[in-house]
C-alpha positions in Angstrom: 106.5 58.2 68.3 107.2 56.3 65.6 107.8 56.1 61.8 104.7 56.6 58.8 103.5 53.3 57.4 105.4 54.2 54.4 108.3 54.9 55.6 108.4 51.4 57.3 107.3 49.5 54.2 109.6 51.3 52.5 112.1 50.2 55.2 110.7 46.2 55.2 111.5 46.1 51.6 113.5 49.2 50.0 114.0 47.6 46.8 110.4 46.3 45.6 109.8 50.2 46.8 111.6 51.6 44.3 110.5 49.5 41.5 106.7 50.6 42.0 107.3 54.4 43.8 109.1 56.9 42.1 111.5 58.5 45.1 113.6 62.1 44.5 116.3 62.5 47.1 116.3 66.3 47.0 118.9 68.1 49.6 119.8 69.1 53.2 116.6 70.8 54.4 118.3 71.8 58.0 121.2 71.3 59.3 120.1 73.0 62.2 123.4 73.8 65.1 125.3 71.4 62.5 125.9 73.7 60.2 128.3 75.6 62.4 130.2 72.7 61.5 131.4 72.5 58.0 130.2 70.0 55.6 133.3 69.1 53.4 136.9 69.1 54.3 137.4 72.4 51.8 135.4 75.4 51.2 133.4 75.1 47.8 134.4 77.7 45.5 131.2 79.6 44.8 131.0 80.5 48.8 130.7 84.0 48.7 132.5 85.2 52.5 135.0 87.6 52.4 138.1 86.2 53.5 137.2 82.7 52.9 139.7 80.4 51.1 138.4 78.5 48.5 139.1 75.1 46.6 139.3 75.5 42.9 136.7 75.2 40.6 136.3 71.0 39.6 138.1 69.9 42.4 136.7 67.1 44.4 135.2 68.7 48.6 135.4 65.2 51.1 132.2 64.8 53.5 134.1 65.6 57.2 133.4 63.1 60.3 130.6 60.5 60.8 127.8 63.3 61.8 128.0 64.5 58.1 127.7 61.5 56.6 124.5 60.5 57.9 121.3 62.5 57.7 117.9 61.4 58.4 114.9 61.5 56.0 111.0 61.1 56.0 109.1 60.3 52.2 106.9 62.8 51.8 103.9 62.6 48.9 103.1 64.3 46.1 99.4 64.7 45.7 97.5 66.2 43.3 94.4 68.4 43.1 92.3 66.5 44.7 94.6 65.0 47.0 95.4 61.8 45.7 99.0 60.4 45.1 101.1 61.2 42.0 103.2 58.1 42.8 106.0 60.6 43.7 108.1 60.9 46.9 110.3 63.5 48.1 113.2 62.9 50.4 114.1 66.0 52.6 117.3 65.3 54.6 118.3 66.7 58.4 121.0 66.5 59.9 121.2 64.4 63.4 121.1 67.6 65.5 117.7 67.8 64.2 116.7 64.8 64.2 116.9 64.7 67.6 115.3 67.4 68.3 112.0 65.2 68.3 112.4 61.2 68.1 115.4 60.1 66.1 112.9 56.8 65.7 110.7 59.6 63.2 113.3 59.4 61.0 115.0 57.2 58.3 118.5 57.0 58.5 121.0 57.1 55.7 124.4 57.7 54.5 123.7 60.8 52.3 125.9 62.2 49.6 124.6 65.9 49.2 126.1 67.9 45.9 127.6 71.3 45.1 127.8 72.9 41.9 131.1 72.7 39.8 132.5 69.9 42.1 132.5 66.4 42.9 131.9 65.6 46.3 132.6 62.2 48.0 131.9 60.0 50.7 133.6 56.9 52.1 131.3 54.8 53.9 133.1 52.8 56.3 133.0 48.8 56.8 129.4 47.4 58.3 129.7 48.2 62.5 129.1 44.6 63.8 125.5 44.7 65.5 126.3 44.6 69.7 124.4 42.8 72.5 121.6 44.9 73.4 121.5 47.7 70.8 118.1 47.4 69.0 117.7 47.3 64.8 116.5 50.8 65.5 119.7 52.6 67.1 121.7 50.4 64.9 120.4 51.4 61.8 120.7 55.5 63.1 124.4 54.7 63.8 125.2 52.5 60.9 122.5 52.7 57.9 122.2 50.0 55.2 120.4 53.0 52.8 122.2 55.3 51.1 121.1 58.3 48.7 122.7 61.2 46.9 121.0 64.9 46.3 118.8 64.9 43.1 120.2 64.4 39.4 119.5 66.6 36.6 122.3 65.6 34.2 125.1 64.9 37.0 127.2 61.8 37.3 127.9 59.9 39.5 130.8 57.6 40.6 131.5 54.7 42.9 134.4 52.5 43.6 136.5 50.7 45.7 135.4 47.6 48.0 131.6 47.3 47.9 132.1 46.9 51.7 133.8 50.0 52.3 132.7 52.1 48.8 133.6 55.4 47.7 131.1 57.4 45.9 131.9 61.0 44.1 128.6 62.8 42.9 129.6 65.7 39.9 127.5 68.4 38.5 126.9 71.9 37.7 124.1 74.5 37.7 125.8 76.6 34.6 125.9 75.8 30.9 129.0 74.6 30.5 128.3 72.5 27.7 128.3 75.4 25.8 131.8 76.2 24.3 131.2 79.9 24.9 130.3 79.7 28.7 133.5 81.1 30.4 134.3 77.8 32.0 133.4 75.0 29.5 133.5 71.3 29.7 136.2 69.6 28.3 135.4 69.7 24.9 131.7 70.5 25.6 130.9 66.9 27.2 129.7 66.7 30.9 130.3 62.6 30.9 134.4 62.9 29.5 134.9 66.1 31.7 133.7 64.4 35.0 135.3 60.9 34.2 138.5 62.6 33.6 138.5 64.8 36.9 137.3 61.3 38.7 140.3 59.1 37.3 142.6 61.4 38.2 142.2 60.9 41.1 140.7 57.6 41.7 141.5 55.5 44.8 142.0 52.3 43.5 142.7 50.3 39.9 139.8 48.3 39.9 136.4 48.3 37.9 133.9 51.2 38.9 130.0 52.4 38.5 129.1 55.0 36.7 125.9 56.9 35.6 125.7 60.0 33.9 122.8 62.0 32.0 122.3 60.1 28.6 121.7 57.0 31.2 118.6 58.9 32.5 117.7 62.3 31.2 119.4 62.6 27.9 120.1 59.6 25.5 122.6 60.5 22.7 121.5 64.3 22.9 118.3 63.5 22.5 116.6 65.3 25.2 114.8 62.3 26.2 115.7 58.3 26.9 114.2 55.5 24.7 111.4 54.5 27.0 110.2 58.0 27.5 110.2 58.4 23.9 108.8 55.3 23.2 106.4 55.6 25.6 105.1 58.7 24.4 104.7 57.6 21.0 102.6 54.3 22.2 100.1 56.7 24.0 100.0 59.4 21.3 99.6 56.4 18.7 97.6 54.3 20.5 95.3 55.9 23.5 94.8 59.3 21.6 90.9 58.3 22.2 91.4 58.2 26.5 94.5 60.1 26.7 96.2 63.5 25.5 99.4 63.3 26.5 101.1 66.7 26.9 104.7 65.3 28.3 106.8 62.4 29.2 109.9 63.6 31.0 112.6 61.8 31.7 114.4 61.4 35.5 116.2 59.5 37.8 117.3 58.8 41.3 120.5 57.0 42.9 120.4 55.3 46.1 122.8 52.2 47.4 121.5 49.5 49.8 123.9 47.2 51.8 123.4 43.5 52.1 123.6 41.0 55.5 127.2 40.5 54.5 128.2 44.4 54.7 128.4 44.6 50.8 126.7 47.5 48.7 124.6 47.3 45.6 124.1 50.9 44.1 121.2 51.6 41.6 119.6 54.1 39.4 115.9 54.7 39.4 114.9 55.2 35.8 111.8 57.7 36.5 108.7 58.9 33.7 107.0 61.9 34.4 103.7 61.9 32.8 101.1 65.0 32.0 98.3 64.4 30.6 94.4 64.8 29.9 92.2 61.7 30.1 89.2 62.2 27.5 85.9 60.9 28.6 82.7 61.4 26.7 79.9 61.5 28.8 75.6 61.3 28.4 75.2 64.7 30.3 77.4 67.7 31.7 78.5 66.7 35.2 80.3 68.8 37.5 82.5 67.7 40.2 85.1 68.6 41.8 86.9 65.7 40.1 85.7 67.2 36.7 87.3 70.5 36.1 86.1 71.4 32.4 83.4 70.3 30.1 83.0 70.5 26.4 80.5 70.1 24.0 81.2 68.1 21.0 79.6 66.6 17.7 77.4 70.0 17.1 73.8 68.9 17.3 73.9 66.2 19.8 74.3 68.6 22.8 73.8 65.9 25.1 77.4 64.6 25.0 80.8 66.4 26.5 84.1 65.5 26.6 85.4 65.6 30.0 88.5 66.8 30.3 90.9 65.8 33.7 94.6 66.8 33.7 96.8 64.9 35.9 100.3 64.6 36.7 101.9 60.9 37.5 105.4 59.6 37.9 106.6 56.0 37.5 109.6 54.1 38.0 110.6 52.2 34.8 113.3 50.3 35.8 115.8 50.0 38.1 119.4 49.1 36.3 122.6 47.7 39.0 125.7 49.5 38.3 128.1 48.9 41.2 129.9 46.4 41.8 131.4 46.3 39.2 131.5 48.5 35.5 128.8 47.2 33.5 124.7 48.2 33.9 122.1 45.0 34.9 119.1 45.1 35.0 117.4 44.6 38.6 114.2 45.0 37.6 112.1 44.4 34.4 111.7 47.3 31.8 107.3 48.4 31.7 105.9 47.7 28.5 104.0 50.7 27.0 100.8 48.8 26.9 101.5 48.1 30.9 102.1 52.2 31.6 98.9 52.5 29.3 96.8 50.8 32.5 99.1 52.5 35.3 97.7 56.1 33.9 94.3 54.3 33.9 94.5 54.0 37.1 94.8 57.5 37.9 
């Protein structure tokens, strides 16, 4: 066997990949016989076992050994209807034990961060394993991956530091509303980014600089709800396409993943994602019906002969990637999409 052609273009090239594809690292699917083992060096403290001991609430749970730290991953598509790409891929993530229970050579490999609510987790990735005679790229890269992602973000932060050839990388988040002042245990002072950047310099490893992201970098701008380009965005199309398009949402995401150079050293990025719905309006001569045409409408009363078609779609697109370790400032890796240019990518679809 051996891997998709998307999964080995996304190999050749991981970064151009990510500036066209919009990729969500989800979360272990199967750990399969591994998860006899346990994942973090403590017991998270939502794990409801009698007798179990648990950490406390906002402390940080270590990945344990190397068989934790890496998991292997396929992209998987999102289509639509009618089967055709949403520009979407999900990352599903197994555990070696797995894995192997087909063809390792299936799979991608990468150093995988997963998340747990009301914690930060962490992983230390070790130095780069020099390559030895007679091992091919293949078993190499299953041993010692130059890819790294962390489980989904949906208003988490995350942290990395250290040496970017031998990195640390904490992921923080929670599933309850602990922004809110009233919820029983509250943020400090009501603010996800101060209460996990606290909890994370307290216990920092080093006194260097250090990467960041958190939510107003990609879901939530100033409490907003939104970031400026989906914002701006939305208003372009509502403004200036209201004749083709109806645009019922533009929703914010993003995705983290770290890639390791030929000289050991890791770059970690954010994927700045747009999720687009919306209805392209096309009148048309007569009422045609496909399966690519859901609804018809008549308009203008009296000339009976024209319809507005109506074709709802769902498409994701990256726009842009933004660099922010090493080091403590965001760069741009990537150009930012004009509105005019995500205009012609829903066009296309």
């Amino acid at each position: 066997m051996a891997k998709s052609d998307i999964d080995a273009r996304f190999e050749r090239d991981p970064l151009e990949f990510m500036k066209i594809h919009t990729v969500q690292p989800q979360d272990y699917k199967d750990r399969g016989t591994q998860s006899a083992t346990a994942l973090y060096d403590r017991t998270p403290h939502s794990y409801n076992k009698p007798g179990a001991v648990l950490a406390p609430r906002d402390s940080t749970l270590a990945l344990t050994g190397a068989d934790n730290q890496i998991a292997f991953t396929k992209l998987s598509r999102t289509d639509n209807q009618y089967g055709e790409s949403k520009n979407q891929y999900n990352l599903f993530f197994y555990s070696k034990a797995v894995a192997g229970l087909s063809s390792m050579d299936d799979y991608m490999a990468s150093y995988f961060l997963p998340w747990t609510s009301d914690h930060l987790t962490k992983i230390v990735i070790p130095p780069k394993i020099p390559a030895r005679h007679g091992v091919s790229l293949a078993v190499q890269r299953q041993r010692d991956p130059d890819l790294f992602f962390t489980a989904a973000v949906n208003g988490c932060s995350v942290f990395v530091e250290g040496d970017p050839r031998h990195p640390t990388v904490y992921h923080a988040g929670t599933t309850e509303s602990r922004s809110d002042l009233s919820d029983a245990n509250p943020f400090l002072a009501g603010n996800a980014r101060l209460h996990w950047t606290r909890l994370f310099e307290q216990q920092r490893q080093g006194a260097g600089d250090y990467g960041s992201v958190h939510k107003d970098d990609y879901v939530n701008y100033l409490g907003t709800g939104t970031t400026q380009e989906a914002a701006q965005y939305k208003s372009f199309l509502t403004s200036e396409a209201s004749k083709q398009l109806k645009i019922h949402s533009a929703t914010a995401e993003g995705s983290i993943f770290g890639l390791r150079d030929v000289q050991g050293a890791w770059s970690f990025y954010l994927q700045k994602n747009v999720r687009f719905v919306f209805t392209r309006l096309v009148k048309k001569k007569i009422m045609l019906k496909t399966s690519h045409i859901p609804a018809t409408k008549t308009i203008n009363k009296g000339f009976s002969n024209e319809a507005v078609v109506e074709d709802t779609r769902t498409v994701w697109t990256p726009v842009q990637l933004i660099k922010f370790f090493p080091g403590s400032n965001k760069t741009p890796a990537s150009a930012r999409l004009e509105p005019a240019t995500i205009k012609f990518i829903l066009d296309a679809y």
